[in-house]
SESEGU-504807 format. One line per 10 residues: number of its first residue (from 1); their letters; for each residue y negated, x, z negated of C-alpha. Coordinates in pm, whole numbers, plus 50000, padded with zeros to 5 digits. Each point is the difference from the previous one (the first is absolute). Example, Ala and Ser with C-alpha at 12.3 -4.5 7.8 and 13.67 -1.06 7.14 Angstrom:
<nodes>
1 = AS = 50450/51230/49220  49656/50137/50066
</nodes>
This chain:
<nodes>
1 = XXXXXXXXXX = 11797/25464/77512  50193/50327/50126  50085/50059/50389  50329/49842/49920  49912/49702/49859  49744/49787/50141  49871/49738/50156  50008/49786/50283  49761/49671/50123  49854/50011/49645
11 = XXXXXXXXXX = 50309/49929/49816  50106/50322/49789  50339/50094/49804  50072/49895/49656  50169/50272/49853  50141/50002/49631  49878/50311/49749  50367/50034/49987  50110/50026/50344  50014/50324/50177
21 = XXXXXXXXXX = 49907/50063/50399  50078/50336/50178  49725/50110/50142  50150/50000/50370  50088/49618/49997  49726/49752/50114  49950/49709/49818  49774/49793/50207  49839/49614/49950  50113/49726/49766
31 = XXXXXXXXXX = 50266/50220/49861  50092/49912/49602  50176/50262/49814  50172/49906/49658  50035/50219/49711  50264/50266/50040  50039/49981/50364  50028/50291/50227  49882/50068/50320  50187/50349/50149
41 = XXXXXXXXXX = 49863/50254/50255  49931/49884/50316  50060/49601/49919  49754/49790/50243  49882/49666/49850  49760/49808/50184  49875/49706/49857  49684/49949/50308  50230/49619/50096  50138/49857/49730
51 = XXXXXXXXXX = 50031/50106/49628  50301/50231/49872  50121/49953/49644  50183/50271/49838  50159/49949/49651  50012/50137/49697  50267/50292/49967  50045/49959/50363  50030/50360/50214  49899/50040/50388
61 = XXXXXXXXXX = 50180/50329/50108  49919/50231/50253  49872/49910/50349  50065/49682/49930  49776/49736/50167  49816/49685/49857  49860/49739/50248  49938/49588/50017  49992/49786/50353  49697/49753/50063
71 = XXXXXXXXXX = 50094/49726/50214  49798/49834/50184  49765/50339/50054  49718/50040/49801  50107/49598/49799  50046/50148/49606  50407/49882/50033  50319/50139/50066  50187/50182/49780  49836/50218/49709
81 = XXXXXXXXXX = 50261/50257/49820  50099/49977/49619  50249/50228/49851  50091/49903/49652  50046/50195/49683  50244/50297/49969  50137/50048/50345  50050/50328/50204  49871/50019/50327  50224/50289/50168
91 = XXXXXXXXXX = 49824/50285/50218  49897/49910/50356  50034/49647/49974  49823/49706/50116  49855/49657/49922  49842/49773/50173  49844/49675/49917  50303/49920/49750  50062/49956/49605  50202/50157/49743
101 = XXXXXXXXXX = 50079/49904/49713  50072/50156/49681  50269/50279/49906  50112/50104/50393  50041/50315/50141  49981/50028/50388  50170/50269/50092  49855/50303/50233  49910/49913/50347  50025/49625/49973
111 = XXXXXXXXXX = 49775/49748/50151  49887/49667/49877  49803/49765/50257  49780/49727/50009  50042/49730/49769  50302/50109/49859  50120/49983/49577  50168/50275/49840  50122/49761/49644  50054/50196/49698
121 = XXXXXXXXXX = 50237/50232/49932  50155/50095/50348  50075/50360/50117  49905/50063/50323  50175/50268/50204  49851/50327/50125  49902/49899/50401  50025/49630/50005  49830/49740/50199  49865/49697/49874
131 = XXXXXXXXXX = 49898/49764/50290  49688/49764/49951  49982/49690/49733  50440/50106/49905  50028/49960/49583  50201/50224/49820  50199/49800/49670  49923/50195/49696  50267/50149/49872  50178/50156/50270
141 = XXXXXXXXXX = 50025/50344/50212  49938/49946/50391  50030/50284/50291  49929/50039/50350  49767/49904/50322  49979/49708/49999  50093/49988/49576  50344/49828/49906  50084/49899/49643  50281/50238/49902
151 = XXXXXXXXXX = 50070/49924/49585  49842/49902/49675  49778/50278/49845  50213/50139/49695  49871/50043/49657  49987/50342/50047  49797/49981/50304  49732/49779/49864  49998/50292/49721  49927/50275/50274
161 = XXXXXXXXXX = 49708/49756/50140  49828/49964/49651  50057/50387/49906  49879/50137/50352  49691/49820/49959  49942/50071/49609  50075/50375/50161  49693/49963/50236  49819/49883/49723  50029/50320/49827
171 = XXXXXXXXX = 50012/50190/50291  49691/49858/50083  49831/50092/49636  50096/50344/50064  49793/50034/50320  49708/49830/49818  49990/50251/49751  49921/50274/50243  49746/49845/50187
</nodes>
């Protein structure tokens, strides 16, 4: 394993052939990397709780930061952190302990707590707060700290979702290729 991915308590990351790391993000633990996804410069993903699930197409932006909550201390429970297939993860944002599901994009600066569910297909905006074990109905766009539903996601939105991840998917590839 290289500096920036490794391991942690003698569980180590499962990253896909496909899937591309910068080499100034740290992948740490029970981390699981689908194919395609992308991990940007200076992303922090520590899977030494609980184990983090990225998904396939899925892209972790800059400074961005990955972590899980164990509850009671040192008991195996709490809440691990899955992020489905094809979603953007904004720069410098964070999440915590929650899930997200498939085709989302969380806008820059946003933070998702403990427990909470991101369903598909909802645009989250750029600095938004997500308080602990709050679900997000698929299909819509929500804003602000604490988040507030504001409309349906339009057609043309859930377009921009799926193309800025197939983007990162290529963007990706073309960092790959000068490695």
């Amino acid at each position: 394993m290289s500096r920036c991915i490794r391991s942690f308590n003698g569980k180590g990351p499962k990253v896909a052939d496909s899937a591309y790391v910068d080499e100034s993000a740290a992948v740490i633990g029970d981390v699981i990397l689908k194919e395609d996804s992308s991990i940007w410069p200076q992303v922090s993903i520590r899977g030494d709780l609980l184990t983090i699930t990225i998904g396939k197409g899925t892209n972790i932006q800059d400074c961005s930061t990955l972590h899980t909550t164990e509850y009671p201390k040192d008991s195996g429970q709490g809440f691990a952190l899955s992020i489905g297939d094809y979603v953007t993860v904004g720069h410098g944002v964070v999440l915590h302990g929650c899930e997200i599901k498939n085709n989302c994009l969380i806008g820059m600066g946003s933070i998702i707590l403990d427990g909470a569910v991101v369903e598909p297909w909802v645009f989250l905006g750029a600095g938004s707060l997500v308080p602990p074990v709050k679900v997000l109905e698929s299909g819509y766009m929500y804003l602000g700290s604490p988040v507030k539903k504001i409309r349906p996601v339009s057609e043309h939105e859930r377009q921009i979702i799926r193309e800025n991840a197939e983007h990162y998917i290529k963007f990706k590839n073309r960092y790959k290729a000068q490695i």
